[in-house]
N, C-alpha and C positions, 0 to 999 in steps of 0.2 A: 081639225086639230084634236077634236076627241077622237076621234079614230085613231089617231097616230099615239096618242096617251094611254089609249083600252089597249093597242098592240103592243107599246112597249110594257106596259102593266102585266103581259100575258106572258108575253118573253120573259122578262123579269122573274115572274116567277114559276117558271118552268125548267128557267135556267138557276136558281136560285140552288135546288139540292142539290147541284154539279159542287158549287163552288161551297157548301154549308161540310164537305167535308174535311176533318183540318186533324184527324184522328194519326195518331203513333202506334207501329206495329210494338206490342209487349213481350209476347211469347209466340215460339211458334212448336207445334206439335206433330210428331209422324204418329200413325200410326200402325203398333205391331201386335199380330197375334201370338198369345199364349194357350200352350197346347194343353190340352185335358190332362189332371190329373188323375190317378189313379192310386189305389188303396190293393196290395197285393198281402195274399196269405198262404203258405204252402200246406199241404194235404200229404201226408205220407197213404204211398198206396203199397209200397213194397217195401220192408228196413233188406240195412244191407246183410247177406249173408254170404259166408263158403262150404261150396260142397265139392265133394270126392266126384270126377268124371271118372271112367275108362276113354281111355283113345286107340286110335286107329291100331298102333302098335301093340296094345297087350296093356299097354303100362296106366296106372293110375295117375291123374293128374287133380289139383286141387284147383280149384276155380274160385274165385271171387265175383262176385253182384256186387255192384255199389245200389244205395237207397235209391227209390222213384219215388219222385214228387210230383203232384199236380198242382199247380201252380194255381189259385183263386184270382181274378182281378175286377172289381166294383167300383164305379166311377165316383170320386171324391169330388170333383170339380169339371164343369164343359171347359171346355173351350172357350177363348174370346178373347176382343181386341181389349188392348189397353192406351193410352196417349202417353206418348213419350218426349218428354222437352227435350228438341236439336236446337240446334243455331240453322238461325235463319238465311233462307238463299237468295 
């Protein structure tokens, strides 16, 4: 008889966290990455100017350049996930 009471004693509580859980889903979350930010500044390396060509024909021609810029970019922020509240599946 103590056998049969040490074994159900065992079961019992082995089987016990099975049933100890009684817990409600609340939220539920995906998660999504957000991309690096970055911090841009432009560099003037040429302003815009027009100059007189000659062409092929004899004749003068006027030309426009527009400005050139180099473009700077320094990272403000990495990369990284965030948790996003969905509805649950």
């Amino acid at each position: 008889m103590k056998k049969v009471l040490a074994g159900a004693a065992v079961l019992a509580a082995l089987a016990a966290p099975a049933f100890a859980w009684e817990g409600q889903v609340v939220a539920c979350y995906d998660k999504v990455w957000v991309p690096a930010k970055y911090n841009t500044s432009k560099t003037l390396i040429m302003a815009a100017h027009t100059e007189w060509e000659h062409a092929a024909n004899g004749q003068m021609v006027q030309m426009h350049y527009p400005a050139v810029y180099k473009e700077n970019k320094t990272l403000a922020a990495p990369g990284h996930y965030v948790a996003v509240k969905t509805a649950c599946k």
